[in-house]
TIROSE-476487 format. One record per residue (C-alpha): residue number from 1; chain; x, y, z. Coordinates in Angstrom, 3 decimals, decimal comma. Example, Ala and Ser with C-alpha at 12.3 -4.5 7.8 and 13.67 -1.06 7.14 Angstrom:
2
  num  chaine         X         Y         Z
    1       A    12,300    -4,500     7,800
    2       A    13,670    -1,060     7,140
//
This chain:
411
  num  chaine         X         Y         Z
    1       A    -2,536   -16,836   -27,470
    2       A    -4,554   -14,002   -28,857
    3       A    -5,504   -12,113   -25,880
    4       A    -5,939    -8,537   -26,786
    5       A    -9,535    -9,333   -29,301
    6       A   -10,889   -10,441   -26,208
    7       A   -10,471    -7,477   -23,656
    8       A    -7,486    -8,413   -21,786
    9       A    -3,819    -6,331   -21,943
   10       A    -1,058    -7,911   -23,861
   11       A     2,525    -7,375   -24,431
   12       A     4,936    -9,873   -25,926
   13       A     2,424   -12,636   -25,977
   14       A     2,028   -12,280   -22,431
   15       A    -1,321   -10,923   -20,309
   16       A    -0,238    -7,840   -18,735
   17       A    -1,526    -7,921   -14,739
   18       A    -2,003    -3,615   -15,265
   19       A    -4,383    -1,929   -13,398
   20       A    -6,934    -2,261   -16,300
   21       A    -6,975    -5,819   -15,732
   22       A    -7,320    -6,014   -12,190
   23       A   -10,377    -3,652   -12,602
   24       A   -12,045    -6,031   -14,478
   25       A   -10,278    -8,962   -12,882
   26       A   -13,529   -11,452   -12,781
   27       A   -14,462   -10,966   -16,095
   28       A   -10,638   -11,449   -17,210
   29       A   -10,338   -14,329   -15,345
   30       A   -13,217   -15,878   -16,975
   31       A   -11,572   -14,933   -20,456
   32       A    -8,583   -16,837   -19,235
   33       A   -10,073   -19,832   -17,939
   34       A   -11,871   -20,281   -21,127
   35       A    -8,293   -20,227   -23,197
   36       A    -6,736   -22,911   -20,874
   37       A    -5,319   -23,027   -16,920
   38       A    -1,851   -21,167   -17,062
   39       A    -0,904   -17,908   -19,096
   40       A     2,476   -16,280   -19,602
   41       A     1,920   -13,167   -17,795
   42       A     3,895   -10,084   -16,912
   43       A     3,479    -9,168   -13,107
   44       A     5,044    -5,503   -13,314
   45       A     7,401    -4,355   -15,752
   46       A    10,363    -6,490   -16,186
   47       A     8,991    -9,103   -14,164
   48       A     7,590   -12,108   -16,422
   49       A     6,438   -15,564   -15,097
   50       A     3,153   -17,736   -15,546
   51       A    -0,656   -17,678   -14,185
   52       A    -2,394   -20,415   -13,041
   53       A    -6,452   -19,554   -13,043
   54       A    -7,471   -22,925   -12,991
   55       A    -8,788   -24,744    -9,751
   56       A    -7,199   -28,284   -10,186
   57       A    -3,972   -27,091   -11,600
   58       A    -3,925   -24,468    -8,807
   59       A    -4,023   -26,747    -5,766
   60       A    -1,117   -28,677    -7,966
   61       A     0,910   -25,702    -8,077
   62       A     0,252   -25,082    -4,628
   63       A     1,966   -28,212    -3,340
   64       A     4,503   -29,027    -6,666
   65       A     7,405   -30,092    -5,269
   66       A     9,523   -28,500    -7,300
   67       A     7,520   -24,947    -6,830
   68       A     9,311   -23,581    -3,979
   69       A     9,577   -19,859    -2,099
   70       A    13,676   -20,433    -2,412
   71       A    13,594   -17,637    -4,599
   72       A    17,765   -18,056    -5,428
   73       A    17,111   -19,622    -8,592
   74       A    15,280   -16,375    -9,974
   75       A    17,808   -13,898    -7,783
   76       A    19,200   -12,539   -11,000
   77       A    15,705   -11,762   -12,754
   78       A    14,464   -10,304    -9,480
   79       A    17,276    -8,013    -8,573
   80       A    17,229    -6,770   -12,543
   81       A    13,397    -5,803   -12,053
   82       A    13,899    -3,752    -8,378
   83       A    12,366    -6,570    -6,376
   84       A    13,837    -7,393    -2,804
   85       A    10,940    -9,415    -1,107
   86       A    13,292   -12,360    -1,014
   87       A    16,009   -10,665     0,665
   88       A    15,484   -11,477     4,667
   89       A    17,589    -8,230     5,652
   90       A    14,478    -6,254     4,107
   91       A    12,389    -8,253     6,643
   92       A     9,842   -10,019     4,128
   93       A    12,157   -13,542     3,202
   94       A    12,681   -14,308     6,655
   95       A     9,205   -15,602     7,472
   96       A     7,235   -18,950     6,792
   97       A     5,216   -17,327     3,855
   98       A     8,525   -17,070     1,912
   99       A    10,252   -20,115     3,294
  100       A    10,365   -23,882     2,369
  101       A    10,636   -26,890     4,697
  102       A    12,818   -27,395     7,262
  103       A    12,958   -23,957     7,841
  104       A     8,694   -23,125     7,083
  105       A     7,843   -26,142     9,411
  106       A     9,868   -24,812    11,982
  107       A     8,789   -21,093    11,774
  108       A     5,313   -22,185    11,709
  109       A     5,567   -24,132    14,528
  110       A     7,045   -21,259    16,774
  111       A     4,391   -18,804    15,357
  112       A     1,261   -21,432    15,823
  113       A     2,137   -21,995    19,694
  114       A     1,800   -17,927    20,227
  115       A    -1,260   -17,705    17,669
  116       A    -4,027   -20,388    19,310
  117       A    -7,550   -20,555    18,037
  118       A    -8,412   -20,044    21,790
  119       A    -7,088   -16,809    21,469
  120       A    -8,706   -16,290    18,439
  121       A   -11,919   -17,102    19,882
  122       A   -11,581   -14,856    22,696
  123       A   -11,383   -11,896    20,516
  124       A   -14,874   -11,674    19,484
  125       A   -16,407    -9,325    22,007
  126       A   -13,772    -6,486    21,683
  127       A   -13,883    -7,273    17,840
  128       A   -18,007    -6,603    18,244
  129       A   -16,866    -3,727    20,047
  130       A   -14,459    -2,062    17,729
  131       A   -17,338    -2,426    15,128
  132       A   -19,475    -0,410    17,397
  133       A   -17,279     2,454    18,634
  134       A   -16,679     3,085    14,429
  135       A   -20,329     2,875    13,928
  136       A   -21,026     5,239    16,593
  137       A   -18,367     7,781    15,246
  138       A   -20,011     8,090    12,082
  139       A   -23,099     6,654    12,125
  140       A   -25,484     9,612    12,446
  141       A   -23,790    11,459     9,457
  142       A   -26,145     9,854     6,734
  143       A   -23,767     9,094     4,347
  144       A   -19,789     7,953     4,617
  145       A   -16,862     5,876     2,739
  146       A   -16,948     2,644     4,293
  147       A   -13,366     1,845     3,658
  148       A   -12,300     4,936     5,327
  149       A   -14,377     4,598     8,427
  150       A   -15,174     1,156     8,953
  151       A   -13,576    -1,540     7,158
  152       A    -9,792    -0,392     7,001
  153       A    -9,642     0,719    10,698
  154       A   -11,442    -1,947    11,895
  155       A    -8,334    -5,032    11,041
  156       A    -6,021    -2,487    11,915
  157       A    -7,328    -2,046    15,163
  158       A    -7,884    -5,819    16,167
  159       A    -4,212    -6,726    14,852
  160       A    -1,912    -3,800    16,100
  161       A    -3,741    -4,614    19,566
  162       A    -3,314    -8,247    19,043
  163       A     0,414    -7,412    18,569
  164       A     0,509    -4,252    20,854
  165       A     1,184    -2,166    19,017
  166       A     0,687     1,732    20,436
  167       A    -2,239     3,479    19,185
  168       A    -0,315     6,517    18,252
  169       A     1,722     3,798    15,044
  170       A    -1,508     2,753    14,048
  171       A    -2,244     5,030    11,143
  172       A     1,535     4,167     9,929
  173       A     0,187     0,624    10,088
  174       A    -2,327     1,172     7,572
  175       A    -0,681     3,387     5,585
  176       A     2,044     1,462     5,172
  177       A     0,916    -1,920     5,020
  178       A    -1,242    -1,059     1,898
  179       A     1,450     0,443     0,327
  180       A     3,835    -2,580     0,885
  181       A     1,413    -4,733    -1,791
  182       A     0,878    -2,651    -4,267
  183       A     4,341    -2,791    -6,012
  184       A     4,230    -0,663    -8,704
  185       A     3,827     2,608    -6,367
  186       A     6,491     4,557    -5,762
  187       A     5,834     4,568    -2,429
  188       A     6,122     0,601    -1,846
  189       A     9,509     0,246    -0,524
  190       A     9,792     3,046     1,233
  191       A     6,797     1,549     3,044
  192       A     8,653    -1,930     3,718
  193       A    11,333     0,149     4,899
  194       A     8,809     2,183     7,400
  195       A     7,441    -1,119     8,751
  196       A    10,655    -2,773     9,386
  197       A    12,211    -0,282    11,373
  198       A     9,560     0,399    13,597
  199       A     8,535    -3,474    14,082
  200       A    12,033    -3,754    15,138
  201       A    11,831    -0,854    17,595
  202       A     8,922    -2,219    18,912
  203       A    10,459    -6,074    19,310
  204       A    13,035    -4,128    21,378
  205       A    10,479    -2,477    23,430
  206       A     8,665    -6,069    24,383
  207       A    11,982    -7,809    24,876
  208       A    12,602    -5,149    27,609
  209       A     8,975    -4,806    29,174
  210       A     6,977    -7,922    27,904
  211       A     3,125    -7,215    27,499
  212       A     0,324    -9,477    27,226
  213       A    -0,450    -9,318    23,318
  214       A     1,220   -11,598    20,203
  215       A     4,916    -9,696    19,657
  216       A     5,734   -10,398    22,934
  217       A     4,817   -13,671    22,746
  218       A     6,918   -14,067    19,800
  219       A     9,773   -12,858    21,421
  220       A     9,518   -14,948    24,217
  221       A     8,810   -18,332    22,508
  222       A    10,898   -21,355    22,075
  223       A    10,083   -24,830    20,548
  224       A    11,321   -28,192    21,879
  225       A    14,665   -27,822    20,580
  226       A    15,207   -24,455    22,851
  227       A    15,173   -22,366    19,215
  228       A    13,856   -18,811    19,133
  229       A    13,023   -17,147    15,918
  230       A    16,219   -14,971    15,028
  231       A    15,763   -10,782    14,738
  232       A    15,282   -11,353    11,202
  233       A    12,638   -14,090    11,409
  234       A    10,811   -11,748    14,318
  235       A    10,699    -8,739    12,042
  236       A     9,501   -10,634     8,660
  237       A     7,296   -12,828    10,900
  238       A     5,769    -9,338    12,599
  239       A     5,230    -7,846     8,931
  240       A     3,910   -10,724     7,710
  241       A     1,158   -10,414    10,551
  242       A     0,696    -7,110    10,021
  243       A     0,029    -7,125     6,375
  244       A    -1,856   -10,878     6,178
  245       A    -3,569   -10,033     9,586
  246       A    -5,122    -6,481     7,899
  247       A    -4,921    -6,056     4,360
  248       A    -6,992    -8,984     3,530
  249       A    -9,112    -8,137     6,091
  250       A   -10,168    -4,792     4,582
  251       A   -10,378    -5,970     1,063
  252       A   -12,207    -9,205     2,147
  253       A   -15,143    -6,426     3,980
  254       A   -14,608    -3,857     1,266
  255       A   -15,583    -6,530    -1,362
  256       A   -18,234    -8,140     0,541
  257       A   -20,333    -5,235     1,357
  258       A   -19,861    -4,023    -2,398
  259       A   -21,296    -7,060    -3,595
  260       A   -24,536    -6,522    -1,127
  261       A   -24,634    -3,355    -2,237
  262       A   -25,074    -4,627    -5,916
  263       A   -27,170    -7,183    -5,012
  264       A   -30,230    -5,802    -2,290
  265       A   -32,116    -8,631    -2,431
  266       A   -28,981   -10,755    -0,724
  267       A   -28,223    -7,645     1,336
  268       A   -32,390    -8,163     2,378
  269       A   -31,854   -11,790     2,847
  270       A   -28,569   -11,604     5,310
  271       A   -29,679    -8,858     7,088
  272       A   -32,723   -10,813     8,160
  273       A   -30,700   -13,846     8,884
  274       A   -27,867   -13,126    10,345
  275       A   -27,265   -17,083    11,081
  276       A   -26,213   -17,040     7,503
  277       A   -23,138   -14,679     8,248
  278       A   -20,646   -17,308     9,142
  279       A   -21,684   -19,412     5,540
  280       A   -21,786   -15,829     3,543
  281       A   -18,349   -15,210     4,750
  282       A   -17,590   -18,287     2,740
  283       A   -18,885   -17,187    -0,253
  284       A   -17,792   -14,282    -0,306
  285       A   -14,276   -15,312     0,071
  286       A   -14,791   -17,926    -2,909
  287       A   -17,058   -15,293    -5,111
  288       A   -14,666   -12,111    -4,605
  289       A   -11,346   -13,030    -2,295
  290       A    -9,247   -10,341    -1,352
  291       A    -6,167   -12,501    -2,187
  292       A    -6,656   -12,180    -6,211
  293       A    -3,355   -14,105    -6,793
  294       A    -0,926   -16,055    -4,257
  295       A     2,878   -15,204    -3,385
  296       A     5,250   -16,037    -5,956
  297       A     6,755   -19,903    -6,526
  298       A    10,023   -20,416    -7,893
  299       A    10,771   -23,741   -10,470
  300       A    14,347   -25,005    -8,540
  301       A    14,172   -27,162   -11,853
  302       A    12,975   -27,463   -15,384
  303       A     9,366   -29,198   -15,198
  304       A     6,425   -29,070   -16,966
  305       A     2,700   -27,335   -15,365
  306       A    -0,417   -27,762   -16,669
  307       A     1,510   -28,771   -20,233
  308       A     4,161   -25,747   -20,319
  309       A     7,223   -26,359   -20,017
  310       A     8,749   -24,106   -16,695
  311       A    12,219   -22,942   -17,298
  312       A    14,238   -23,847   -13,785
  313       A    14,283   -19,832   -12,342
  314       A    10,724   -19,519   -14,005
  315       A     8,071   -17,678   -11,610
  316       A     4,501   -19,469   -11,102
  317       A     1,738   -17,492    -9,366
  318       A    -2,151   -18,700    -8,723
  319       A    -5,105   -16,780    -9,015
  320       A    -6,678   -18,008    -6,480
  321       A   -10,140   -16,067    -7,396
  322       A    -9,984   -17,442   -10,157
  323       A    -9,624   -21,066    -8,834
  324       A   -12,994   -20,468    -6,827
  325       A   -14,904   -20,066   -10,108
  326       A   -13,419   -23,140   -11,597
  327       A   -15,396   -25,718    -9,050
  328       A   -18,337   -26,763    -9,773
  329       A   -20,523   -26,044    -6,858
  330       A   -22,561   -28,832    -4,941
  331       A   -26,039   -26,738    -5,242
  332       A   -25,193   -26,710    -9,246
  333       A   -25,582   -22,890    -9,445
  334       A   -23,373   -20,849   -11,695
  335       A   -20,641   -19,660    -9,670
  336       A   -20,628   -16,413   -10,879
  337       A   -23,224   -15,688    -8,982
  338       A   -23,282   -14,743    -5,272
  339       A   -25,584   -17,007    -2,612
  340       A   -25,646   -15,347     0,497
  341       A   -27,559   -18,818     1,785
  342       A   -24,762   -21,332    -0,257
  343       A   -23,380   -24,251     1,623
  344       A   -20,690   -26,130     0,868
  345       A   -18,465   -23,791    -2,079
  346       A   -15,218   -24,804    -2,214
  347       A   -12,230   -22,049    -2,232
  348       A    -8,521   -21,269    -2,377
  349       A    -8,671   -17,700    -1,130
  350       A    -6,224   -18,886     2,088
  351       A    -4,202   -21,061    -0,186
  352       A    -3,725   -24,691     0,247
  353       A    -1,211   -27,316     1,497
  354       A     1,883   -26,137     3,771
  355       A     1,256   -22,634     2,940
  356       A    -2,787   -22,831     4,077
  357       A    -3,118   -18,948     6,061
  358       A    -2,246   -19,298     9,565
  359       A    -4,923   -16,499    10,266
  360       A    -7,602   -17,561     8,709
  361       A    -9,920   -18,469    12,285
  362       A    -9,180   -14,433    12,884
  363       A    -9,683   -13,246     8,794
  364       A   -12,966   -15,384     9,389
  365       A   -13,749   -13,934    13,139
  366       A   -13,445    -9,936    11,963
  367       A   -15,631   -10,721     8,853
  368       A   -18,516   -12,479    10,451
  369       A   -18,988    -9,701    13,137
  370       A   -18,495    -6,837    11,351
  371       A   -20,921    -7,567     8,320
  372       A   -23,531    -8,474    11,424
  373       A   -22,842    -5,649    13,426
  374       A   -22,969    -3,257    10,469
  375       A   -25,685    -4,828     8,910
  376       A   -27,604    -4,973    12,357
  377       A   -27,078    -0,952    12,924
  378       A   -27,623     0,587     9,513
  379       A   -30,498    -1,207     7,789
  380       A   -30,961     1,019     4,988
  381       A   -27,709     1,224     2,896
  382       A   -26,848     1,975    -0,861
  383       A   -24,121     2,777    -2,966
  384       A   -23,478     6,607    -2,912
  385       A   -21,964     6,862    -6,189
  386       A   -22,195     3,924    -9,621
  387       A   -20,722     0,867    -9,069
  388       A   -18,295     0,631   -12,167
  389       A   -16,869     4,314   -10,489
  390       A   -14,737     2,623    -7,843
  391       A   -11,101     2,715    -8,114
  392       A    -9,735    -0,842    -7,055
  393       A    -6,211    -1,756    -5,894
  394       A    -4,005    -1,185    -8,882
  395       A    -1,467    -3,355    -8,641
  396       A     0,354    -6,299    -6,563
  397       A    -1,674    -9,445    -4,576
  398       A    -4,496    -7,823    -3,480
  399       A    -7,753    -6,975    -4,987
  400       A   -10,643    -4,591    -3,396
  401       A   -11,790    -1,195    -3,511
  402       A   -10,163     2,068    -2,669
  403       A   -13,022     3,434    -1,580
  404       A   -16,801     2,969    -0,868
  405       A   -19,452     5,979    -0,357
  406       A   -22,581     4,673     0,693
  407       A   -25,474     6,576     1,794
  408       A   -27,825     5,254     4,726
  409       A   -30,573     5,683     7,668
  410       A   -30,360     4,218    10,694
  411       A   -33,825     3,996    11,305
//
């Protein structure tokens, strides 16, 4: 594969996933779909595996029997490189995103019967009203970052109450739970480390005096079989909500209202019809996800994806933005191109098959009422500074901005 003429970082015949490329990750995407569905990549330095960027090899991948989160079979390569994620005593293996059947359908099962849609559903108002009280802090400044004041606290808010956690933790929370992602910072384990130890004070602090909110409810639950989810499972499982139930929450706004910004005749068209939201959300999610690649897969054999040959050990990713420019869509429009008013795209940004998000109702709640509450209370926004001047995420699963300075009137 010849790569580099094209744009995109190479090194040993292999795309390079460095924070150049994630800058430009749509239009390096589209490079890559054009030269085939999977790519020898390198995810951070000495960690090599394969890309999927295609949408029907993706949802294969996604459900390949022999693609597994058992990462044992690649132990040796991940130790070599620094990575722990698989280890459960860190506190990120011993949850259902990292965990195959029996084990996943049993986790998942505990976890669903503490995380109901009715509970979802019943967050709305004090999700409307978190939007409000940030609006009101800054909203008569004129000008702000957006990521700062309103779409990073916002998901942090709703989950650490959702999990009750105390407000004075919170800006650990989102310090911490960004860091955890991005793993090429220096900072990344030490922000694992941060998380699990005060998760696990906290799990002690609900097993004593049980509140009404999720981590209590996850101590406290059994399934049929009288089974409780062990200390380690409770940890991972609370970090795991933590990071899913924020981070892509942030990134999912941040990107949204970016592409608005870009785009004022869709920001016109939502802000006078707000019915759209709930259908924008959508399409934003397939046109820009958060999520720019899924959690690792491991090959517990030799096989053969998309026509190369896996090595048993070998690591298999999807890029699951990717995927959502690789349908065609049902209105025939070119799916590079954002339709606030599209019905019907197809995506993978909250995966597919056994591993399908367990949060998307709530990812899908926060979105829709923020962008209607924001867009309702500051109808004349623009980008405070060029577009192609925003730092995005540099590394590790997610993709979205760093920050976003906007400039607006409120009347």
């Amino acid at each position: 594969m010849t790569t580099q003429a094209r744009g995109i970082p190479e090194a040993d015949g292999r795309v390079v996933l460095s924070p150049e490329f994630k800058a430009d990750a749509p239009r390096n995407y589209e490079r890559l779909r054009a030269l085939g569905p999977i790519h020898p990549v390198r995810f951070a330095p000495g960690l090599d595996g394969w890309l999927v960027v295609g949408h029907d090899l993706a949802r294969q991948a996604l459900t390949h029997p022999a693609l597994l989160k058992d990462a044992t079979p690649a132990a040796e390569t991940l130790e070599a490189a620094g990575f722990m994620f698989h280890r459960p005593q860190d506190g990120l293996g011993a949850q259902m995103l990292e965990s195959d059947p029996p084990r996943h359908t049993r986790l998942r099962r505990l976890v669903s019967s503490a995380f109901t849609p009715r509970r979802t559903a019943e967050l709305a108002p004090r999700v409307e009203q978190i939007a409000n009280d940030l609006l009101d802090a800054f909203a008569s400044s004129g000008e702000t970052d957006l990521v700062e004041a309103f779409t990073a606290p916002l998901p942090v808010t709703v989950i650490a109450e959702l999990l009750g956690v105390p407000e004075e933790h919170r800006e650990d929370f989102r310090r911490w739970s960004s860091l955890a992602l991005q793993v090429t910072d220096p900072g990344h384990r030490a922000a694992l480390a941060g998380l699990h130890t005060l998760l696990r004070g906290l799990i002690e602090d609900k097993r004593r005096a049980p509140g009404d909110d999720l981590l209590s409810a996850l101590v406290a639950v059994r399934d049929e079989d009288d089974g409780r989810l062990s200390e380690d499972e409770l940890a991972g499982t609370a970090i795991l909500l933590v990071i899913a139930g924020h981070e892509t929450t942030v990134n999912l706004l941040g990107n949204a209202l970016l592409a608005l910004l870009c785009r004022p005749g869709q920001l016109a068209l939502l802000r006078e019809r707000p019915d759209l939201v709930p259908g924008a959300v959508e399409e934003f999610l397939r046109h820009d996800t958060s999520v720019e690649r899924s959690s690792n897969r491991y090959a517990a054999e030799d096989l053969e994806l998309g026509g190369v040959r896996i090595p048993r050990g070998g690591i298999v990713a999807v890029a699951l933005g990717s995927a959502g420019h690789d349908i065609p869509l049902p209105d025939g429009g070119d799916p590079a191109d954002l339709d606030v008013a599209r019905t019907g795209a197809r995506h993978l940004a909250f995966g597919h098959g056994i591993h399908h998000c367990l949060g998307a109702p709530l990812a899908r709640l926060e979105a829709a009422v923020a962008l209607r509450t924001l867009l309702a209370r500051l109808p004349h926004l623009e980008l405070a500074v060029p577009a192609d001047s925003l730092a995005w995420i540099p590394s590790g699963m997610m993709r979205g901005v760093l920050s976003l300075p906007v400039r607006y009137r409120t009347v």
